[in-house]
C-alpha positions in Angstrom: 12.4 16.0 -6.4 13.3 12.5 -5.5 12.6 9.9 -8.3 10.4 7.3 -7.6 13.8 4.7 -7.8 15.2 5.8 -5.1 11.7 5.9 -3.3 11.4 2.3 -3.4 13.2 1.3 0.0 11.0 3.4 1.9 7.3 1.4 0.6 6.5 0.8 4.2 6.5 4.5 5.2 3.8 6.3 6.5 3.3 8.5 3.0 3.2 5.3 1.3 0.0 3.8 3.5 -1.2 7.2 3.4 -1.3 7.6 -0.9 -2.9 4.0 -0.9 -5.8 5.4 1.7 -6.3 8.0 -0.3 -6.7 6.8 -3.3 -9.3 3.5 -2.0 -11.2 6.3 -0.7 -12.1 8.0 -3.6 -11.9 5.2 -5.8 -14.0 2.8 -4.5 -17.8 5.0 -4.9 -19.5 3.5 -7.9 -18.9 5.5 -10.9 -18.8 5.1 -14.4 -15.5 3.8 -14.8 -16.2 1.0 -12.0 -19.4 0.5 -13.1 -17.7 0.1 -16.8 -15.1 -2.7 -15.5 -18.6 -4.8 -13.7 -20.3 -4.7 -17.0 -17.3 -6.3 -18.3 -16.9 -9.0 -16.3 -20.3 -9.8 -16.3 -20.2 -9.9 -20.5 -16.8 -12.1 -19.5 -15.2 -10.0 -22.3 -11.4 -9.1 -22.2 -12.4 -8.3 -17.9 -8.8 -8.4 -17.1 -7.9 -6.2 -19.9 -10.1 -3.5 -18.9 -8.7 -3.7 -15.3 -5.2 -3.5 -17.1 -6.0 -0.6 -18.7 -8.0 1.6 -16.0 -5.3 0.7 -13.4 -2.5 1.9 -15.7 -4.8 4.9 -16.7 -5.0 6.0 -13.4 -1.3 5.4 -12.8 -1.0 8.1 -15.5 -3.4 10.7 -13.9 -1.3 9.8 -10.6 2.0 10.3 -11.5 1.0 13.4 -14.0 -0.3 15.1 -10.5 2.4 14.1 -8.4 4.9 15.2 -10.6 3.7 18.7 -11.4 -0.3 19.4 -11.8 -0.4 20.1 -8.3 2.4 22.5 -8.4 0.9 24.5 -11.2 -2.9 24.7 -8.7 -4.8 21.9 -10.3 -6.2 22.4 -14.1 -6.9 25.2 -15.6 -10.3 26.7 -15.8 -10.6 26.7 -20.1 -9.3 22.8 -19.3 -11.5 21.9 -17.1 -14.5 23.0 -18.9 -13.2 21.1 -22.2 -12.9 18.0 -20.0 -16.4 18.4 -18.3 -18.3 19.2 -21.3 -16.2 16.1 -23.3 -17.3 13.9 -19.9 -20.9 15.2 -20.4 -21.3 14.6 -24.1 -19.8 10.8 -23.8 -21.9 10.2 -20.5 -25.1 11.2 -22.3 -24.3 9.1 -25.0 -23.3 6.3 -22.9 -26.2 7.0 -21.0 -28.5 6.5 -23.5 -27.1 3.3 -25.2 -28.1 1.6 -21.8 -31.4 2.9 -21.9 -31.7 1.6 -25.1 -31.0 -2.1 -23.6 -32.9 -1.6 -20.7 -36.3 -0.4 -23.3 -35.5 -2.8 -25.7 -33.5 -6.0 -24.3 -30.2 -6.7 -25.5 -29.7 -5.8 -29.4 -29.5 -8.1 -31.6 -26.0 -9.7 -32.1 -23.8 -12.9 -33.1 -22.6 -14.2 -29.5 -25.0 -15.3 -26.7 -24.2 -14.8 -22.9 -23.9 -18.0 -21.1 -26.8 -19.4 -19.5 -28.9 -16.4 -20.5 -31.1 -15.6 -23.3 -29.2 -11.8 -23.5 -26.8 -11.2 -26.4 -23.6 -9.8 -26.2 -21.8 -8.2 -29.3 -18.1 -9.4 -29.5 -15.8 -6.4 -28.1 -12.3 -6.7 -29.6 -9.4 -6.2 -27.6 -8.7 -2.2 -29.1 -12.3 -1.3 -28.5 -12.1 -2.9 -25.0 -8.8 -0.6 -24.4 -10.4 2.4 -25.7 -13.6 2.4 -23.7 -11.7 1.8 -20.5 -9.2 5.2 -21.4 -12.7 6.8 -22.6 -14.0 5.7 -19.1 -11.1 7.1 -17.3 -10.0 10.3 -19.0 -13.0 11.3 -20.8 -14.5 11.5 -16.7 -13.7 14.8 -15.5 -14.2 13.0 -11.5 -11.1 11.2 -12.5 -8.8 13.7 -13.3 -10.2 16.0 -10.1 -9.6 12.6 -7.6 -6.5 11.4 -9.1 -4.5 14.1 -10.5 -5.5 17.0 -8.5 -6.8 15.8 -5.1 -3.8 13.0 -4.9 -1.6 15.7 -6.2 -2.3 18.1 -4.1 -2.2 16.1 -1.1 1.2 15.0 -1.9 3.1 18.0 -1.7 2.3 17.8 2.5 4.7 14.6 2.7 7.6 16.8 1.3 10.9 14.0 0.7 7.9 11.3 0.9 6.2 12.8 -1.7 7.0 9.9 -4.5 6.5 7.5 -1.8 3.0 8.4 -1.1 2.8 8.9 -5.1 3.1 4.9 -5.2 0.7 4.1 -2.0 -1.8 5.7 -4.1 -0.8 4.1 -7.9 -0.8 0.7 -5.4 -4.2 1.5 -4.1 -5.7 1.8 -7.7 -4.2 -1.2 -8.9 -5.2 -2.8 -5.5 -9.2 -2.1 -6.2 -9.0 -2.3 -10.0 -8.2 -6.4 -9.4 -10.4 -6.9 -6.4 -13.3 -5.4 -8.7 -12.3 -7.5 -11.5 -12.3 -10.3 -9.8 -15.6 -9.5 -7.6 -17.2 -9.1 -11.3 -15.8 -12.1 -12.7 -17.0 -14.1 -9.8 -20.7 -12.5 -10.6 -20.4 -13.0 -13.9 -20.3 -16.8 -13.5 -23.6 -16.9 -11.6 -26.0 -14.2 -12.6 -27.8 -15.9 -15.6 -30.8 -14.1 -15.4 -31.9 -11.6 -18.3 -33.8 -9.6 -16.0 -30.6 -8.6 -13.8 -28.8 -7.6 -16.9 -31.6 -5.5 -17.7 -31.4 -4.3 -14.1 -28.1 -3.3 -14.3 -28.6 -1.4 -17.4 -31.0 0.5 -16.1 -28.8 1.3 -13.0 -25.9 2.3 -15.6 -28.2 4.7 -17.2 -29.6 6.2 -14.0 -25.9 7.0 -12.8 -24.6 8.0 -16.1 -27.2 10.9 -16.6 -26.8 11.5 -13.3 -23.5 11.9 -13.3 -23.6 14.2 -16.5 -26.5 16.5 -14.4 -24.0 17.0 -11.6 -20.8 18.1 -13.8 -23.0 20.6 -15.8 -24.4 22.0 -12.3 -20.8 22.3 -11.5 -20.5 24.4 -14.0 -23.0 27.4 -13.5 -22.0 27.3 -9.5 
């Protein structure tokens, strides 16, 4: 296969624009892990971390599926039950922790949100790395977009297969930033406790739904 270095010259090529389509288009629905990196920057806590961290995450799943998951025919079935049933368990839980919020208000904690009257507990920088690699590995949709989908699609460019490899690591980067920086923009204006509320409810909606969907998967 040819590496990825020698790839480089050919960035404008057709796979390239092609892997970056791609991956926008699956990327950019509202899911947990997006809808993880908005709650993020509206807290204004470690934001560009978190878009560090799911970009590079998804580089992983990327390159894993470009570089041989789609050659073996995707993940295996014992796999990708153990990765749906972990993605069900931490949505639920997930899930319910916004529900909680939404019930209840904001829980009770050390560090105020500016301009609001909702609390937000301090998030150190290794818990805000490990919910955005629980957001983005523990999501079975993630591994099926990025690793198999992208990976699969790649072997049809043949030589340009790296090439349209990078389009699509580019493309994830691409949205992770604009959504960071679309969420740190909204973080500086919505002051309102009721919004936050709002959005937890929303999180909690699409979490559970998103956990009903991968068990239906399951018993089709």
């Amino acid at each position: 296969m040819t590496s990825f270095t020698t790839a480089l010259p050919g960035l404008a090529a057709p796979g390239f624009t092609a892997g970056m389509v791609m991956s926008l288009s699956l990327i950019m629905a509202i899911g947990p892990q997006n809808a993880h990196v908005i709650r993020t920057g509206l807290q204004r806590q470690h934001l560009w971390l978190t878009v560090l961290t799911c970009a590079v995450a998804d580089i992983v799943l990327i390159a894993l599926g470009v570089a041989g998951l789609a050659q073996l025919g995707g993940l295996s079935d014992k796999l990708h039950g153990a990765l749906i049933g972990a993605g069900v368990l931490f949505l639920l839980v997930y899930g319910w922790q916004a529900a909680q919020r939404f019930w209840h208000g904001p829980a009770a904690g050390p560090a105020l949100a500016a301009g609001t009257g909702a609390v937000v507990r301090p998030l150190t920088r290794r818990r805000a790395v490990l919910q955005a690699l629980a957001f983005s590995w523990l999501n079975p949709h993630a591994w099926l977009d990025t690793a198999v989908l992208i990976g699969t699609a790649s072997l049809a460019w043949g030589p340009q297969q790296p090439v349209f490899g990078l389009g699509a690591a580019a493309g994830s980067v691409l949205w992770f930033v604009l959504l960071g920086g679309a969420a740190f923009w909204l973080g500086r204006r919505l002051n309102s406790l009721r919004v936050w509320r709002a959005l937890d409810g929303l999180v909690a909606l699409m979490m559970w739904g998103t956990a009903a969907a991968l068990l239906l998967s399951l018993v089709e």
